[in-house]
GUFIBA-294346 format. One record per residue (C-alpha): residue in one letter; x, y, z. Coordinates in nm, 3 decimals, m for minus. Layout:
<pts>
  nunu     east    north       up
     A        X        Y        Z
...
</pts>
This chain:
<pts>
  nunu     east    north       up
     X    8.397    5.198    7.403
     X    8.416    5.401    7.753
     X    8.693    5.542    7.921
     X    8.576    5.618    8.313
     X    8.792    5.840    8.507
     X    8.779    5.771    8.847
     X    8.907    5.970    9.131
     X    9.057    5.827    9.402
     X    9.143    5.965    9.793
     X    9.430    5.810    9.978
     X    9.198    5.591   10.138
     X    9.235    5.385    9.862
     X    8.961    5.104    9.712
     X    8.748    5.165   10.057
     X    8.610    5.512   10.005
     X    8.496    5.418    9.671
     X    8.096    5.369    9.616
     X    7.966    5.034    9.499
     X    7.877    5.175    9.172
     X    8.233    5.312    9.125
     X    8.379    5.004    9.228
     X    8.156    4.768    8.994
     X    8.275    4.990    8.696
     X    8.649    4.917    8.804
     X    8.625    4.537    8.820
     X    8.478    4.534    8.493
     X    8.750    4.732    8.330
     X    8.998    4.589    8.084
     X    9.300    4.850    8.112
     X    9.346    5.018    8.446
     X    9.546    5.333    8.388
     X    9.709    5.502    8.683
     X   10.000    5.567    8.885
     X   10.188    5.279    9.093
     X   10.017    5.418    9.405
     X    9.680    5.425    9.217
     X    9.733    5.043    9.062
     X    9.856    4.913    9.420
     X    9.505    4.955    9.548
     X    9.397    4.697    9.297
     X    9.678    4.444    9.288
     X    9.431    4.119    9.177
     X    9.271    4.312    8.957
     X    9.316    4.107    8.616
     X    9.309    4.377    8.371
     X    9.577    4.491    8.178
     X    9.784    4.791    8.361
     X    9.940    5.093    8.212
     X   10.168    5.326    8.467
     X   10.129    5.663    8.452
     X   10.392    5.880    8.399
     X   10.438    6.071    8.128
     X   10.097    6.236    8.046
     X   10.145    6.247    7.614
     X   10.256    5.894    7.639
     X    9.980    5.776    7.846
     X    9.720    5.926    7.591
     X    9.896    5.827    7.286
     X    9.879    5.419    7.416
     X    9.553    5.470    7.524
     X    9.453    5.603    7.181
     X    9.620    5.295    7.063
     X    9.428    5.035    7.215
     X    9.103    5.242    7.121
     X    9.198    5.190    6.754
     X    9.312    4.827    6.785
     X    8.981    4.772    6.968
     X    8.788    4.924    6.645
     X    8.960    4.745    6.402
     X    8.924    4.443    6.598
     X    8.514    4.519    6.577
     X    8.481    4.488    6.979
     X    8.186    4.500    7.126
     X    8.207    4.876    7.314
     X    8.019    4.669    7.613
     X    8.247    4.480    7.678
     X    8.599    4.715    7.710
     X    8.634    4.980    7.915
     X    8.954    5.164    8.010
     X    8.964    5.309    8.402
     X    9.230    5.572    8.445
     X    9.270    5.606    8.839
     X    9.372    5.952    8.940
     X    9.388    6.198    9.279
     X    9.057    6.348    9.383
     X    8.834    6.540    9.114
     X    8.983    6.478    8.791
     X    8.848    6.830    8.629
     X    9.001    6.993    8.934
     X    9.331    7.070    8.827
     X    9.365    6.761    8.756
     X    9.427    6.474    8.444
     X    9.039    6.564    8.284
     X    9.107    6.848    8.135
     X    9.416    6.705    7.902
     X    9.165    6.389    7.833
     X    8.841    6.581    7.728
     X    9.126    6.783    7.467
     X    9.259    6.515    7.355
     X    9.010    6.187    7.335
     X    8.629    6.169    7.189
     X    8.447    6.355    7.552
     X    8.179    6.141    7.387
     X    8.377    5.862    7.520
     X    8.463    5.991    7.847
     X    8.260    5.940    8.210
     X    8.435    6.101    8.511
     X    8.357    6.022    8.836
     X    8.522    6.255    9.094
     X    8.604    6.176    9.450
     X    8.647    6.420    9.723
     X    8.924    6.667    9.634
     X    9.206    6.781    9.859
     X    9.078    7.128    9.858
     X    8.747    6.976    9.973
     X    8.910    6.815   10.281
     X    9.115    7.096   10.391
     X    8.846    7.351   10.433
     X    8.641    7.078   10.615
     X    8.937    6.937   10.852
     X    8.962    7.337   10.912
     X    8.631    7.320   10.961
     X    8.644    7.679   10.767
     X    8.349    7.760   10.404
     X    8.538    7.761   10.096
     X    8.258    7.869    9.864
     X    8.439    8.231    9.832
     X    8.836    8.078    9.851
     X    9.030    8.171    9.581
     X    9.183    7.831    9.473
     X    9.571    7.871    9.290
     X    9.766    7.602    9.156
     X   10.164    7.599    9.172
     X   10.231    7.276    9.089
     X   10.479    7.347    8.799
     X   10.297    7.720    8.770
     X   10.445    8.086    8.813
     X   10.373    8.228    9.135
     X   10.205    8.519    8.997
     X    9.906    8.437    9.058
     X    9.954    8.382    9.378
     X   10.170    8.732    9.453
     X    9.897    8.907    9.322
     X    9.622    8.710    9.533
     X    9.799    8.807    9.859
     X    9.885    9.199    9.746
     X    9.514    9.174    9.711
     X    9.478    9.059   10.026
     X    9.192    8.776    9.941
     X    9.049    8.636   10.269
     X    9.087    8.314   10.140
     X    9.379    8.108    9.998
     X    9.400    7.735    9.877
     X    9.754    7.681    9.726
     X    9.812    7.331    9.582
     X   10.193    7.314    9.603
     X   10.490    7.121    9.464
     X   10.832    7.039    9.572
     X   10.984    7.362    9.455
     X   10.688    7.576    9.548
     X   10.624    7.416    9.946
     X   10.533    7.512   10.245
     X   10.862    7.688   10.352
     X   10.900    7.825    9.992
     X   10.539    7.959   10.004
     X   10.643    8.084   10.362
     X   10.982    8.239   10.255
     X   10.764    8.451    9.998
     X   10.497    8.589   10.189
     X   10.780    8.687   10.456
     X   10.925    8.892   10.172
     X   10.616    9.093   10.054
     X   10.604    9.320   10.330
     X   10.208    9.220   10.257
     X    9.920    9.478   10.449
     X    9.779    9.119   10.596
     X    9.855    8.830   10.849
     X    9.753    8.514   10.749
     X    9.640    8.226   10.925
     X    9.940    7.913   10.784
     X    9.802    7.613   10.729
     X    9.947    7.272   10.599
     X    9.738    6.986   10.493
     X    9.920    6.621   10.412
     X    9.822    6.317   10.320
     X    9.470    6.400   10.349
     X    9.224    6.120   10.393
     X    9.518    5.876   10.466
     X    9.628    5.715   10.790
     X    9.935    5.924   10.822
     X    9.681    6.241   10.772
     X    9.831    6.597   10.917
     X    9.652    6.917   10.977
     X    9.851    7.157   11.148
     X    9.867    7.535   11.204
     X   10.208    7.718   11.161
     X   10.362    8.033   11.232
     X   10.535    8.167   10.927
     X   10.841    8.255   11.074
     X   10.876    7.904   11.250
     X   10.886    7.672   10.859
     X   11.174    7.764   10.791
     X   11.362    7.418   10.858
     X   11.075    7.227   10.849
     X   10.997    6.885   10.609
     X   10.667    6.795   10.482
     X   10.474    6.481   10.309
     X   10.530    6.546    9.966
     X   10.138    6.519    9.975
     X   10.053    6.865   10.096
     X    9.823    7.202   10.044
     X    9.818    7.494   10.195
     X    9.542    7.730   10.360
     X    9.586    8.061   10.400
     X    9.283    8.239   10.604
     X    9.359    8.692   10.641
     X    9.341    8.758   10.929
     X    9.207    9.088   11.091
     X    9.496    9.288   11.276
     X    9.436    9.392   11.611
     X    9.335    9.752   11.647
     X    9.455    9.781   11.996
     X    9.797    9.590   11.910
     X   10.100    9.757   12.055
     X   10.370    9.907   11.821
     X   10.743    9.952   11.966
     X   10.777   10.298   11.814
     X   11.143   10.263   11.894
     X   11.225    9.982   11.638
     X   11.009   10.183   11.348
     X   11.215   10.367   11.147
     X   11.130   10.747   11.111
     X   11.099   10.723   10.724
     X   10.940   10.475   10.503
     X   10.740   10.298   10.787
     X   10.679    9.945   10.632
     X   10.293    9.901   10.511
     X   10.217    9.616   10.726
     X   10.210    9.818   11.005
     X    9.931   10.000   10.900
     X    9.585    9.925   11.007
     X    9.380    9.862   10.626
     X    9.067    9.801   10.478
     X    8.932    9.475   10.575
     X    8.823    9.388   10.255
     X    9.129    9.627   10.062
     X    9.369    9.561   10.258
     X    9.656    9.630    9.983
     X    9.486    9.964    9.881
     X    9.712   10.249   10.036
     X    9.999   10.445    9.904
     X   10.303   10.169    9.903
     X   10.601   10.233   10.129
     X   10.785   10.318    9.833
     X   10.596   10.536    9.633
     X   10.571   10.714   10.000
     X   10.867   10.809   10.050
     X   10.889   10.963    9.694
     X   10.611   11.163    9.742
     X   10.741   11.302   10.071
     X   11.108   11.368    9.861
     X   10.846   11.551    9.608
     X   10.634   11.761    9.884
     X   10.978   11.930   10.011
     X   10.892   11.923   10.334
     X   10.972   12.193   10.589
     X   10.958   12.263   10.972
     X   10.622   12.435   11.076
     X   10.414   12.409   10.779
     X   10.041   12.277   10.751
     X    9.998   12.007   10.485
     X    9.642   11.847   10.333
     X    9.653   11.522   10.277
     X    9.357   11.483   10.039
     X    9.205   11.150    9.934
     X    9.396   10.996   10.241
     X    9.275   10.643   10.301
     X    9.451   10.494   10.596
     X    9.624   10.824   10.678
     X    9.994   10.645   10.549
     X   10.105   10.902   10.412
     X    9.942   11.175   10.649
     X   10.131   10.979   10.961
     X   10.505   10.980   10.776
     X   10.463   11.334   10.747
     X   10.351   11.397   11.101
     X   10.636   11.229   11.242
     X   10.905   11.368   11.057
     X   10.792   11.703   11.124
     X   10.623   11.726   11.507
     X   10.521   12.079   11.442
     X   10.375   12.090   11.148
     X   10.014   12.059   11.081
     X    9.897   11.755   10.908
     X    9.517   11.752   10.750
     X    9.397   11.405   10.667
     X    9.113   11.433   10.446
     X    8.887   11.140   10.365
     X    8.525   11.123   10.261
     X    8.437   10.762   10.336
     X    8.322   10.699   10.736
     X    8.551   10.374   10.745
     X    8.880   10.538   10.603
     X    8.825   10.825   10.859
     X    8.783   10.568   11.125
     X    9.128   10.384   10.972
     X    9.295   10.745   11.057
     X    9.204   10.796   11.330
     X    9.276   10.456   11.493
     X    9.623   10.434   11.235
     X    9.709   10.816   11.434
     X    9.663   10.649   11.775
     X    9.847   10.349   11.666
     X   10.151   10.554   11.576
     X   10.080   10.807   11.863
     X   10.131   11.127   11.659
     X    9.889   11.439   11.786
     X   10.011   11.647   11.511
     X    9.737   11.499   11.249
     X    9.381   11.612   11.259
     X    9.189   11.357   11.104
     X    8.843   11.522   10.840
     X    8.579   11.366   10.756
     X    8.452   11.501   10.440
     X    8.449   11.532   10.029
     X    8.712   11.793    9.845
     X    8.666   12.025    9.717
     X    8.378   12.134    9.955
     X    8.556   12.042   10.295
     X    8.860   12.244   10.169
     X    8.767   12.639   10.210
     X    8.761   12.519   10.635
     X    9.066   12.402   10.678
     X    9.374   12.660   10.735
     X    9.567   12.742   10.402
     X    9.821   12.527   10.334
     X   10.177   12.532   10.259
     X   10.247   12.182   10.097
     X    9.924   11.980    9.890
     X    9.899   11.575    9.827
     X    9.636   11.464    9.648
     X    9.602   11.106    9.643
     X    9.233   10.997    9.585
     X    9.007   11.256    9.449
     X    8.720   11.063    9.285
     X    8.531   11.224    8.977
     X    8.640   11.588    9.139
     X    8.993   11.608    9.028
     X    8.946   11.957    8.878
     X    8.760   12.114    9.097
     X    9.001   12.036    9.392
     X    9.268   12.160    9.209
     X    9.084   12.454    9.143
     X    9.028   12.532    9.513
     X    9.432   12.353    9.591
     X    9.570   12.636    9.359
     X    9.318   12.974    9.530
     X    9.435   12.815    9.868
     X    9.778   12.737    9.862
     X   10.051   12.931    9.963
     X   10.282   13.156    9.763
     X   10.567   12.943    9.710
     X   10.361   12.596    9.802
     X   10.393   12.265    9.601
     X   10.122   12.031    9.564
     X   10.197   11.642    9.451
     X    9.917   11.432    9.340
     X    9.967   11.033    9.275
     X    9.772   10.938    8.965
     X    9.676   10.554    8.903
     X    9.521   10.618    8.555
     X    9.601   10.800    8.212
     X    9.284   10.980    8.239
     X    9.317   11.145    8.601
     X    9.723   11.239    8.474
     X    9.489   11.398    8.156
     X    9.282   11.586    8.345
     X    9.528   11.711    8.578
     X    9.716   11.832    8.307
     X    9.428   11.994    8.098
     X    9.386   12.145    8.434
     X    9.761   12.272    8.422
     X    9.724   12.390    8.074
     X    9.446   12.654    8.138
     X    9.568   12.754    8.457
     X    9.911   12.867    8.330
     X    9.718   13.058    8.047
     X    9.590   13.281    8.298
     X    9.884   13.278    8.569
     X   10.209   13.173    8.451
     X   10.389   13.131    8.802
     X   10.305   12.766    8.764
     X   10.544   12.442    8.684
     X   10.488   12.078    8.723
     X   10.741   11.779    8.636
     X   10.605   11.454    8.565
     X   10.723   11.141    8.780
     X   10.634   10.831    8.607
     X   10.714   10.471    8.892
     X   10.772   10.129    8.787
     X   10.891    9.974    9.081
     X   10.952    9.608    9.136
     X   10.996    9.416    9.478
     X   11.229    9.126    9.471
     X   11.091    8.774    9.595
     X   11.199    8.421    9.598
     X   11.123    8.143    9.405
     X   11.308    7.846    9.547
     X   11.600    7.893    9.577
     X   11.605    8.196    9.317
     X   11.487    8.522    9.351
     X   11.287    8.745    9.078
     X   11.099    9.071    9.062
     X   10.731    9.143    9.169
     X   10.612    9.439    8.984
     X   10.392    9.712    9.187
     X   10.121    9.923    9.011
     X   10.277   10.183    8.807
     X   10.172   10.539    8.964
     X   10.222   10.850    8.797
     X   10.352   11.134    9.072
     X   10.269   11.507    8.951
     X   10.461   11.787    9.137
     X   10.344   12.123    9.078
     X   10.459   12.390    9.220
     X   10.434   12.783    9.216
     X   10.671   13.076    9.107
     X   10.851   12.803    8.952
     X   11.030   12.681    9.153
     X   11.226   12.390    8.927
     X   11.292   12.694    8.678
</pts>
């Protein structure tokens, strides 16, 4: 006894091969949905709707025992269960090879949606990250587009549509543009492929048939900001030229502006900015104070091109952009008064070794640790430097921070990586 699963576009019957057809007119029970069945409507096996996925299985398991006990010849049943595209593509195949003999089971897939849409796009999808949230949590998603994957294929439902999907990425204050895309009906005569702005869906209706493309985009290095409209603390991260293939990785807008309330700030002071990626952090400082003296230290070549073209973007001349590696780069640079440390590689010691001989009497460094074993070290660190000077103190800053985003019509919480903010400071000054 065989059980072929065969999927089907909405092109119906005609973009079926021979072979797949001849196995359908010889079946006995056609399974499938009323849209599936209506492409077969003299077909003169027995039909079973599909609706309720446990119910479908148990009758199907039925008939497979009835056929036993009735001693039928294998050869001559066959059940066809009709369903959309590549049945072991989020699809009905995976429930059926868990639940009936896979002995039993043939599948033979037909294009899938995801398929179509890259090619109507006329865009490779051998590197898109593919997410289902057809009756799924959107986490998946949230943390795809944080990430800041190049690629996005979201199969959708009627909470989670396009203006839903839209609505959300509106409300992550994401790093990356994204190209908007919204496939329906694809392979049918009512077929739509059409681009969208994000901003522009929210009123819109769609086919209840849809997907949804998402392709990052790269953000113009010579785009014009209206520094009039940008608030002079906690500049939003989007605004920040990124990583191409990073785009998320920078200190959030958030955990910025508790750093800064950490550092103390003051007028006239230079600051290092150690580790600084895409100069964020480096650039809030230098325009809340114009005269101070703003060191953005980076060792890579492409975050100390991101600096420089992030300092031009934001037009502050207050920001000298280094390219080098701490500690080594640090005994040229003019002693500071205020220290963040916010990537430091395998060298956290050492730079706070030079940090501490450098820094001013009175100074405060803040480092933002992603990992237990850099918040270890620096405190190992602490530990044997107080031994021999005790005009040291630190407090520990531990950040859970959530974003709020909607689903639907509801709205939940989107947690952020936790970071671990280290003040220290000298003559103890929280004392």
């Amino acid at each position: 006894m065989m059980i072929h699963v065969v999927g089907i576009g909405l092109d119906g019957a005609s973009g079926l091969s021979n072979s797949v057809l001849n196995v359908i007119e010889t079946a006995t029970i056609l399974v499938g949905s009323d849209r599936h069945l209506s492409y077969f409507p003299e077909h003169p096996a027995s039909r079973i709707v599909l609706q309720d996925l446990t119910e479908t299985i148990f009758t199907i398991r039925q008939e497979l025992t009835r056929w036993e006990l009735e001693k039928r010849e294998s050869t001559h049943n066959s059940i066809v269960i009709l369903v959309s595209g590549d049945p072991l593509f989020f699809g009905f195949g995976r429930l059926l090879i868990a639940e009936l003999p896979p002995e039993q089971l043939t599948f033979h897939p037909h294009v899938s949606s995801i398929q179509l849409a890259f090619n109507r796009i006329k865009t490779p999808w051998q590197d898109a990250h593919i997410i289902s949230a057809h009756g799924r949590s959107l986490e998946m998603l949230i943390q795809a587009l944080q990430q800041g994957v190049e690629k996005i294929a979201i199969l959708t439902d009627n909470i989670h549509n396009p203006v839903a999907i839209a609505q959300l990425i509106q409300n992550l204050d994401l790093p990356s543009r994204y190209q908007f895309w919204v496939c329906e009906n694809l392979g049918g005569n009512d077929e739509r492929v059409q681009q969208w702005q994000i901003e522009s869906l929210k009123n819109q209706e769609f086919s209840s048939l849809n997907l949804i493309i998402l392709l990052r985009q790269s953000r113009s290095k010579t785009e014009p900001l209206d520094l009039s409209k940008i608030s002079s603390f906690g500049i939003p991260d989007q605004l920040f030229l990124s990583y191409s293939d990073r785009p998320g990785l920078m200190t959030k807008r958030e955990v910025r502006t508790l750093v800064l309330g950490e550092l103390a700030l003051q007028p006239k002071q230079t600051i290092w900015d150690i580790g600084a990626g895409t100069g964020s952090v480096s650039i809030e400082i230098a325009r809340l104070f114009p005269d101070s003296t703003v060191y953005s230290i980076e060792k890579t070549a492409a975050g100390t091109t991101l600096i420089e073209q992030n300092r031009q973007r934001f037009q502050v001349n207050n920001l000298v952009s280094i390219h080098g590696e701490a500690p080594d780069i640090l005994h040229h640079l003019r002693s500071p008064h205020r220290i963040f440390i916010g990537g430091s590689g395998n060298n956290l010691s050492e730079i706070l070794g030079i940090c501490s001989i450098r820094l001013s009497p009175g100074g405060i460094m803040v480092l933002a640790l992603a990992t237990l074993e850099h918040l270890n070290t620096a405190l190992s660190w602490l530990e044997q430097r107080k031994r021999i000077e005790r005009s040291w103190s630190y407090r520990i800053l531990n950040v859970q921070l959530s974003r709020s985003v909607p689903v639907a019509n509801l709205t939940r919480f989107s947690p952020l990586n936790p970071v671990t903010i280290l003040t220290i400071s000298h003559h103890s000054l929280f004392m």
